[in-house]
C-alpha positions in Angstrom: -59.6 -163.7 94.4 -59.0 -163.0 90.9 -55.5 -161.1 89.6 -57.1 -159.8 86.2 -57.0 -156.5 84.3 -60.7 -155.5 83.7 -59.6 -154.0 80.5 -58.9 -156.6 78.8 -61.9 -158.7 79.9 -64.5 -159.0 77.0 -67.5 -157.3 78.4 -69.9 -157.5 75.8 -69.8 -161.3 75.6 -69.4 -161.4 79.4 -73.1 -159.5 79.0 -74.2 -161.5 76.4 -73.8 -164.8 78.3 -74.9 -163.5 81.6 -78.2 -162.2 79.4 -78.7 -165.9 78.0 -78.5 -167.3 81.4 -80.7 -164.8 82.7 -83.2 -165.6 79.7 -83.0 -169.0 80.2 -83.8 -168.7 83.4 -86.9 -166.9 82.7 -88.7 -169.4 80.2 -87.5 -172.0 82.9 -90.3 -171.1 85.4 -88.1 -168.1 86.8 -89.9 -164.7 85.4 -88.2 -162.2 87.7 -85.1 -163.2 86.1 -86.2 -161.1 83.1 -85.3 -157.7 85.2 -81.9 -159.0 85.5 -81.7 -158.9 81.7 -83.1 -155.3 81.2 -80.7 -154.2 84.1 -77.2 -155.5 81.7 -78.8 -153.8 79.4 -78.2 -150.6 81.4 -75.0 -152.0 83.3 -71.4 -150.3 83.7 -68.6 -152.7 82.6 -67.8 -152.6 86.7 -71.5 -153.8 87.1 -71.2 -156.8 84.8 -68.2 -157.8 85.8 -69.9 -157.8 89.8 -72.7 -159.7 88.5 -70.7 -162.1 86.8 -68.5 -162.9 89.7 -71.3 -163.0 92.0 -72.7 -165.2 89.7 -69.0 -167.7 90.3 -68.2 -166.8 86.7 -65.0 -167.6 85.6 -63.4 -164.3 84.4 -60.8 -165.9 83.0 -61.8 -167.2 80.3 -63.3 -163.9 79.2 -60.0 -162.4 78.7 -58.9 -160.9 75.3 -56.4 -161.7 73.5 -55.6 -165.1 75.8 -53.1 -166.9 74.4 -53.9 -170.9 74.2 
């Protein structure tokens, strides 16, 4: 699916994005969505990244360093 090096994706704003969607989710009428947020909180970098994909996140453009 995805030919990446999971080093060199930026997790933290990987986690910060899925942690907005997740918020925004929860003042949309969705309050369960709020676990999902304490649960990044506590994530691996491999659980993120699951999430994320899971999620049909494009880890691409989370890569460091990219060249444009």
């Amino acid at each position: 699916m995805y030919d990446l090096d999971y080093d060199k994706i930026d997790i933290e704003r990987l986690r910060s994005d899925l942690a907005d969607e997740f918020g925004a989710a929860t003042y949309s009428g969705f309050p369960v969505a709020m676990v999902d947020v304490f649960d990044l909180d506590n994530a691996t970098d491999e659980e993120v990244i699951g999430k994320a994909l899971n999620m049909g996140y494009d880890l691409n453009k989370y890569q460091k360093n990219k060249n444009f």
